[in-house]
Kinemage of the C-alpha trace (Angstrom):
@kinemage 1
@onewidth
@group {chain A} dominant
@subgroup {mainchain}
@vectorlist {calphas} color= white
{ca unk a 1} P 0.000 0.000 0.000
{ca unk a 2} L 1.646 3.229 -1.014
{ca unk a 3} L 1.639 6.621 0.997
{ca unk a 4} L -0.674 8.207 -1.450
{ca unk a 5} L -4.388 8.616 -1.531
{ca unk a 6} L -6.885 10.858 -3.074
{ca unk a 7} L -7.226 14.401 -2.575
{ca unk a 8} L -10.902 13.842 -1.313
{ca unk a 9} L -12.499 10.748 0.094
{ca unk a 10} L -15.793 9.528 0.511
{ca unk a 11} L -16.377 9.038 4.413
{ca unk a 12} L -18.678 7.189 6.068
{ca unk a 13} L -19.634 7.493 9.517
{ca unk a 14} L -20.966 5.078 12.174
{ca unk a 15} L -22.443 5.883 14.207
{ca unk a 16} L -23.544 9.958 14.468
{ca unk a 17} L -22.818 9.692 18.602
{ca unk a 18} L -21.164 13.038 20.225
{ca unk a 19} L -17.699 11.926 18.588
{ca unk a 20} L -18.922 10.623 15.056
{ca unk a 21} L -20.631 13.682 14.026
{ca unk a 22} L -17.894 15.855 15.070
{ca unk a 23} L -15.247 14.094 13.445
{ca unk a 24} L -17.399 13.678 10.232
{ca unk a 25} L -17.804 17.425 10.400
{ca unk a 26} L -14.305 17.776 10.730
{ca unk a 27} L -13.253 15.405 7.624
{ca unk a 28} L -16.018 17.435 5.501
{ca unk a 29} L -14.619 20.754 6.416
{ca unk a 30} L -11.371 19.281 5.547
{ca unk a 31} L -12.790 18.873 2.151
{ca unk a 32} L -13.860 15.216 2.486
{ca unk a 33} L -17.240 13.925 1.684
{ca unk a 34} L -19.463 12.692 3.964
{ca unk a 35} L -21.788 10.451 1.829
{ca unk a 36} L -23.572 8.380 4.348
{ca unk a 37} L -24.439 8.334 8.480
{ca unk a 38} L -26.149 5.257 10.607
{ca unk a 39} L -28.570 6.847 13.535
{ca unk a 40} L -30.958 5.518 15.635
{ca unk a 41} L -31.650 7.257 18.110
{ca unk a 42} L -33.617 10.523 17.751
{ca unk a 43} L -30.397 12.735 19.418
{ca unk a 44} L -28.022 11.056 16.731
{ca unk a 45} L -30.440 11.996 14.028
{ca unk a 46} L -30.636 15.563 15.487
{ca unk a 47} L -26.842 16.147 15.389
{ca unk a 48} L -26.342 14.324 12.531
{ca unk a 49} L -29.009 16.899 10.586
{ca unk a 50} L -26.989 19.728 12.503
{ca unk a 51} L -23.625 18.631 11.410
{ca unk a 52} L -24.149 16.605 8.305
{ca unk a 53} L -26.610 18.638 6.854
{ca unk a 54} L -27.649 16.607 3.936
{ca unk a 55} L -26.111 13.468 4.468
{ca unk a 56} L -28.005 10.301 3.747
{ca unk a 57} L -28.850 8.080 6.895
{ca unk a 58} L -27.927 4.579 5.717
{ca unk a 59} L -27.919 1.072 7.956
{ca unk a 60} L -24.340 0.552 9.050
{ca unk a 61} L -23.458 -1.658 6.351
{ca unk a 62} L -24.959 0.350 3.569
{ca unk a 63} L -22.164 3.409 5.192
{ca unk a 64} L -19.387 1.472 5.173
{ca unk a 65} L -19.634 0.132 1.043
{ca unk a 66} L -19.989 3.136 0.018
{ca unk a 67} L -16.856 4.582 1.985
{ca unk a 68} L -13.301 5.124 1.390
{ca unk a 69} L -12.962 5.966 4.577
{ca unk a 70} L -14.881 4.070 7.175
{ca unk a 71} L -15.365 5.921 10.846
{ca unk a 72} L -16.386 3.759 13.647
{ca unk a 73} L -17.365 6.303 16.378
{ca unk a 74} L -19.435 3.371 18.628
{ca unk a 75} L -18.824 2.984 22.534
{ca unk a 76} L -16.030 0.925 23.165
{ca unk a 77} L -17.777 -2.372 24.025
{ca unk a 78} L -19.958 -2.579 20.801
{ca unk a 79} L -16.695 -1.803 18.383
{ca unk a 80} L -15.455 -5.654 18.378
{ca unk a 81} L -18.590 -6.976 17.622
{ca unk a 82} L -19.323 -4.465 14.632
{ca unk a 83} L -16.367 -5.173 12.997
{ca unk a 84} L -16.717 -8.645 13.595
{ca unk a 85} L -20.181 -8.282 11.578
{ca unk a 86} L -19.046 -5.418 9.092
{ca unk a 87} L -16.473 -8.181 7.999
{ca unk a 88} L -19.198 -11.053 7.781
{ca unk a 89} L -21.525 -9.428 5.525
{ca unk a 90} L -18.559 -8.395 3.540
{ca unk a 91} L -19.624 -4.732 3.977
{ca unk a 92} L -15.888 -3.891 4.088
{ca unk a 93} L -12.910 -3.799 1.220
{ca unk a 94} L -9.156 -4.076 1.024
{ca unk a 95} L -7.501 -0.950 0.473
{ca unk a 96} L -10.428 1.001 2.598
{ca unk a 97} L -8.934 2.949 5.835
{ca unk a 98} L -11.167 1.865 9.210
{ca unk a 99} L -10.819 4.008 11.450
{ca unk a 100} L -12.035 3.883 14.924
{ca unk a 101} L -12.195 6.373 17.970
{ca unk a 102} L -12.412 4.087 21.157
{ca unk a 103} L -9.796 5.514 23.663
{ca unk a 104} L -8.750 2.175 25.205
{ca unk a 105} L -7.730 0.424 22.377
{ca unk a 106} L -5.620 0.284 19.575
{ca unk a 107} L -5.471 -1.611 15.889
{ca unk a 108} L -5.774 -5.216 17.478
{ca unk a 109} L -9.502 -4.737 17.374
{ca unk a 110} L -9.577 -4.300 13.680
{ca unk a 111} L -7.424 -7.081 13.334
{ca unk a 112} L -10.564 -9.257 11.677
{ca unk a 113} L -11.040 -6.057 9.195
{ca unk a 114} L -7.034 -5.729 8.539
{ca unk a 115} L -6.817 -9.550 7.514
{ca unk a 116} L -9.242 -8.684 4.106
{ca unk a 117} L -7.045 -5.911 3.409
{ca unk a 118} L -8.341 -2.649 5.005
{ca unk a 119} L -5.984 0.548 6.213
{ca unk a 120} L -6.739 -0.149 10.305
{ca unk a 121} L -6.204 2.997 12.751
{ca unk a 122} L -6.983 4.295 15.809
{ca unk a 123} L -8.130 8.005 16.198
{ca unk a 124} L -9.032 9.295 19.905
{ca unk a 125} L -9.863 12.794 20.421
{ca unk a 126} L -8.386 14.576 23.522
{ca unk a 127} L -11.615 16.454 24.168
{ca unk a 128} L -15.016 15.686 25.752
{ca unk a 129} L -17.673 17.210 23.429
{ca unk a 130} L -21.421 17.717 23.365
{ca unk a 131} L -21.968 17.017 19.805
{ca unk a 132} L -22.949 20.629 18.728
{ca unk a 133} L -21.364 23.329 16.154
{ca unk a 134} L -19.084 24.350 18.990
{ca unk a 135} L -17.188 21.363 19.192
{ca unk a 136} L -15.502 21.656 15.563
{ca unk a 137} L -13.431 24.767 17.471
{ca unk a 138} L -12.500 22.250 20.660
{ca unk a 139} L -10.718 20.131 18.158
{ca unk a 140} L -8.529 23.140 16.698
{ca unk a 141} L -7.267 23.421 20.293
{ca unk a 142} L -6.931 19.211 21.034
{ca unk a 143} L -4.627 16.523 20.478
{ca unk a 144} L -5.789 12.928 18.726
{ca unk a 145} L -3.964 9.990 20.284
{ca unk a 146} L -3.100 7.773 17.056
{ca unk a 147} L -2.177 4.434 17.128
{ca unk a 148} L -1.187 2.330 14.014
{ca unk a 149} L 0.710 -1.194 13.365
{ca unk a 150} L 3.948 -0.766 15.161
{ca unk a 151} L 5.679 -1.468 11.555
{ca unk a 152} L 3.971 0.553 9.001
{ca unk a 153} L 4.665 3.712 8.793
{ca unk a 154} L 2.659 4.662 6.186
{ca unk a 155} L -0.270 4.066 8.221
{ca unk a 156} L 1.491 6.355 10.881
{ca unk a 157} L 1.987 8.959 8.211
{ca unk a 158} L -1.886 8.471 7.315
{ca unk a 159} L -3.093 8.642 10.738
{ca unk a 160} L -1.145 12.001 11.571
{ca unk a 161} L -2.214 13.510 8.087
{ca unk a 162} L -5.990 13.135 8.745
{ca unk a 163} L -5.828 14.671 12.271
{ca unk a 164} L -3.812 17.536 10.731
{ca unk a 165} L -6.500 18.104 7.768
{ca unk a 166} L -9.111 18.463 10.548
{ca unk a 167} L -7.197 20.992 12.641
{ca unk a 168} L -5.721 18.828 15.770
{ca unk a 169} L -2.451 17.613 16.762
{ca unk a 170} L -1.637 14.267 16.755
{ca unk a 171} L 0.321 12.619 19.434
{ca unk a 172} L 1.560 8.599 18.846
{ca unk a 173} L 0.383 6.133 21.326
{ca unk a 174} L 1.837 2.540 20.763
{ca unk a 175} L -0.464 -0.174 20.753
{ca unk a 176} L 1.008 -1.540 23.928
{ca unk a 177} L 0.047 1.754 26.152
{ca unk a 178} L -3.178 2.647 24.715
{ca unk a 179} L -4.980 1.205 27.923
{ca unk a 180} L -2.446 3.408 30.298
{ca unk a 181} L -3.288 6.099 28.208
{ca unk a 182} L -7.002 5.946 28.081
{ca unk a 183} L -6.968 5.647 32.164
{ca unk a 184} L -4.789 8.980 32.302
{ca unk a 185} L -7.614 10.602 30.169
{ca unk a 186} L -10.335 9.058 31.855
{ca unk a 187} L -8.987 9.770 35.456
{ca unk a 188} L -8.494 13.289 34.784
{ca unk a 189} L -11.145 14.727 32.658
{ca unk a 190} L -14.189 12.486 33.973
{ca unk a 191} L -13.319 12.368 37.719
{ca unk a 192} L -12.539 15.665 37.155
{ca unk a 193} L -16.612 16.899 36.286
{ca unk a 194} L -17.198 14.697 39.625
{ca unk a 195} L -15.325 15.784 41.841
{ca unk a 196} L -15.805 19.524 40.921
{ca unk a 197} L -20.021 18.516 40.382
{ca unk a 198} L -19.754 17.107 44.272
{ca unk a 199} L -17.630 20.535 45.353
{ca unk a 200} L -20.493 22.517 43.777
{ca unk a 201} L -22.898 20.615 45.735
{ca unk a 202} L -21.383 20.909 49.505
{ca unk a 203} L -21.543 24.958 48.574
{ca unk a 204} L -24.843 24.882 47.738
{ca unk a 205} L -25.731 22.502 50.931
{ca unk a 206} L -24.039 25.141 52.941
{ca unk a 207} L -25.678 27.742 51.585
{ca unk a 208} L -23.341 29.488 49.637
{ca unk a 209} L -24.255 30.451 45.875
{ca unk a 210} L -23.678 31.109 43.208
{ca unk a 211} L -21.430 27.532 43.495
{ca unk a 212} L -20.184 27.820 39.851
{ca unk a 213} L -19.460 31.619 40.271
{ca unk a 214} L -17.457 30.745 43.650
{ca unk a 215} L -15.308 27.781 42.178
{ca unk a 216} L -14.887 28.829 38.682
{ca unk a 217} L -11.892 31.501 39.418
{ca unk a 218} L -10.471 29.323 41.746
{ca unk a 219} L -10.463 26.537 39.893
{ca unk a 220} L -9.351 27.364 36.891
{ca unk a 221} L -6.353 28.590 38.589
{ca unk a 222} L -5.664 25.627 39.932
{ca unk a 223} L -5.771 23.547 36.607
{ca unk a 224} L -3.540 26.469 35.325
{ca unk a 225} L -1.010 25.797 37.422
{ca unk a 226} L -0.426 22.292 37.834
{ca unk a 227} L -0.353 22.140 33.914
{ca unk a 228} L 2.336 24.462 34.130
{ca unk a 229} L 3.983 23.759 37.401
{ca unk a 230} L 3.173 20.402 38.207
{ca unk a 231} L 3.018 19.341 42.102
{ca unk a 232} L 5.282 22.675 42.653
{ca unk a 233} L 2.069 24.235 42.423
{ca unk a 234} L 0.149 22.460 45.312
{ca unk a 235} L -1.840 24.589 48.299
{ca unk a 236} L -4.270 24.033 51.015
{ca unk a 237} L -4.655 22.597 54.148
{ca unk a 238} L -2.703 19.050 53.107
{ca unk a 239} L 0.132 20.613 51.464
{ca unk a 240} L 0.856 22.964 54.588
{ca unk a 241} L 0.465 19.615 57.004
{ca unk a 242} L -2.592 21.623 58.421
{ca unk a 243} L -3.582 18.431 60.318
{ca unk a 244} L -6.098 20.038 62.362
{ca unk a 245} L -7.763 21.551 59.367
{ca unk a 246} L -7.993 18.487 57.819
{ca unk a 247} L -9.240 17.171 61.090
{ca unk a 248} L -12.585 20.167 60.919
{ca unk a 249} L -13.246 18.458 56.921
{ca unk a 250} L -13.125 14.897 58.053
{ca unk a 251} L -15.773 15.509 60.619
{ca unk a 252} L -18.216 18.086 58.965
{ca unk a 253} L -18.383 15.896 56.112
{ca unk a 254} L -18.746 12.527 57.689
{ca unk a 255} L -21.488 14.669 60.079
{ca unk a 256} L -23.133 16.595 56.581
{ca unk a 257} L -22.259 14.656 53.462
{ca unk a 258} L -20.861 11.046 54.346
{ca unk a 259} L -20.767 10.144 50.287
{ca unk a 260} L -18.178 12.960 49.499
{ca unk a 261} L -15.987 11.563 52.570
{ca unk a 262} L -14.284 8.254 50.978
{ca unk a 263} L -13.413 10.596 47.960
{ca unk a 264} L -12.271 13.727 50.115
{ca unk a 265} L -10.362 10.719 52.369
{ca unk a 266} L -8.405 9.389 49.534
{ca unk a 267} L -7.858 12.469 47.318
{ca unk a 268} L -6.103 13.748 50.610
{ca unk a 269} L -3.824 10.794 51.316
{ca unk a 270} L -2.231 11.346 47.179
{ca unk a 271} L -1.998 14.878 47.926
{ca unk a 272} L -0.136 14.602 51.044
{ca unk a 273} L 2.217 11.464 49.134
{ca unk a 274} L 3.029 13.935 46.520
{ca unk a 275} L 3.325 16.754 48.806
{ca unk a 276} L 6.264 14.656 50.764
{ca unk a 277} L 7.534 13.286 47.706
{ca unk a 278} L 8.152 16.693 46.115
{ca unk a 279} L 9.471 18.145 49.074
{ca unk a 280} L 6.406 20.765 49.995
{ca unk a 281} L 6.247 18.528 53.301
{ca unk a 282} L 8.358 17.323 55.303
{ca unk a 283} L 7.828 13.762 56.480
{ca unk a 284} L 6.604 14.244 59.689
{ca unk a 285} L 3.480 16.567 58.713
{ca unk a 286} L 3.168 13.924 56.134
{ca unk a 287} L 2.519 11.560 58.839
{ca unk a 288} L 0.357 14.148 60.964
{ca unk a 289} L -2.077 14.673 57.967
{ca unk a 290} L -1.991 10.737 57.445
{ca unk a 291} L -3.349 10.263 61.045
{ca unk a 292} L -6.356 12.561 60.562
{ca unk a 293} L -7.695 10.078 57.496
{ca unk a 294} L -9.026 7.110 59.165
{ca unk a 295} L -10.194 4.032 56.897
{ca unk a 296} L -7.431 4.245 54.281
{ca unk a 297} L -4.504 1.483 53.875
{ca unk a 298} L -0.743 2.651 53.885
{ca unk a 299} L 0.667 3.326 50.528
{ca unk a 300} L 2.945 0.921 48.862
{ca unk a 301} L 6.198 1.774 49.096
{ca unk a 302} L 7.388 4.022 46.154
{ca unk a 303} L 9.893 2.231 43.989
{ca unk a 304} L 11.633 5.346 42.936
């Protein structure tokens, strides 16, 4: 398979989910056509007639035959078994590209489209979106993890070229850390919207409001500075070895909110680990915060 392909390809998109239509949107601003969509659901056909205006909505198989490029934007659990039956009903081609957009994995899944001859790759957008117009500006501003086969660069080359034509950066993750790499996401961005969700609730619960208005600055300054400064940038109670602070939280929430304590408990130990690791704390506050969080095993010990 040679390096080139055609100025324009025909894509086809399964399914129109928060990620398909976006992406689709993406390739077709790029100057790709979009020439077929599968959607059920009534919020897939909505965002599929916002963002592929015009685009006809075809049964999966029906998108992928007519496709030179075949985009399989499914949750990650239903993507084996589709290309299992995409292959089947011979609804795929050698010298297509199939492309999915499932975090945790990388071209092994495609492995049963690969062996007829198809282009496999991996494409996972660095961004949570909503699947509105908004969305196509988020992925100017993201990276796309990319995986290919370890050996062909071509498909590399490929890969990095399509992420490029729709305005992102692409960033290589071997097939061998795409699960690592999916937890980092994961970890940060959706635990993220929980944890701040829960700190917007305990304000309200105490009265205090507007919650978003009081958090946002705050915040947002933190996120700021740990991207830039990393655990040089840590504050607060933990960080100072303000054991008797931490003391006050432990007991308010177990007395007021009992479901944010095992979070609040364990957040607290990894702050005060990196804290004492990084040298904001000296081991013995270390230990002092430690005592005030009851219910949590030691840490292993820290091969470093």
């Amino acid at each position: 398979m040679t390096s080139e392909r055609p100025a324009r390809l025909a894509v086809g998109v399964i399914s129109a989910g928060r990620v398909g239509s976006v992406l689709g949107a993406a390739l077709a601003r790029a100057g790709h056509i979009v020439n077929g969509v599968s959607a059920v659901s009534s919020a897939s056909l909505a965002r599929a007639e916002q963002l592929l205006p015009g685009v006809p909505v075809l049964a999966p198989d029906e998108v992928a035959r007519k496709a030179d490029l075949v985009l399989l934007a499914v949750p990650d659990d239903e993507l084996s078994g589709l290309v299992r039956g995409l292959v089947a009903t011979n609804s795929l081609r050698a010298g297509q590209i199939v492309v999915h957009t499932a975090g945790a994995n990388g071209v092994e899944v495609l492995r049963p489209a690969t062996e007829i001859g198809v282009l496999p790759l991996a494409l996972h957008p660095v961004m949570t979106f909503t699947g509105r117009e908004e969305d196509l500006q988020r992925m100017a501003a993201c990276c796309v993890g990319i995986t290919a086969a370890d050996e062909d660069e071509v498909a590399w080359h490929v890969a990095e070229a399509l992420v490029v034509e729709m305005g992102a950066e692409p960033v290589r993750v071997p097939e061998s850390a795409r699960k690592l790499y999916h937890a980092a996401i994961a970890h940060g961005a959706n635990h993220l919207m929980t944890l701040v969700a829960e700190c917007a609730d305990l304000l309200r619960e105490a009265g205090i409001g507007p919650a978003e208005r009081v958090l946002a600055p705050i915040l947002s300054a933190s996120l700021d500075n740990v991207l830039r400064l990393g655990d040089r940038s840590l504050t607060g109670p933990v960080a100072r070895g303000d054991a008797g602070t931490v003391r006050s939280h432990v007991d308010v929430l177990r007395r007021s909110s009992p479901e944010a304590l095992p979070a609040y408990l364990a957040l607290a130990r990894r702050t005060a680990d990196r804290a004492e690791r990084s040298g904001l704390l000296r081991p013995g506050a270390a230990d002092a915060v430690r005592s005030e969080l009851p219910g949590l095993p030691e840490p292993p010990e820290d091969p470093r």
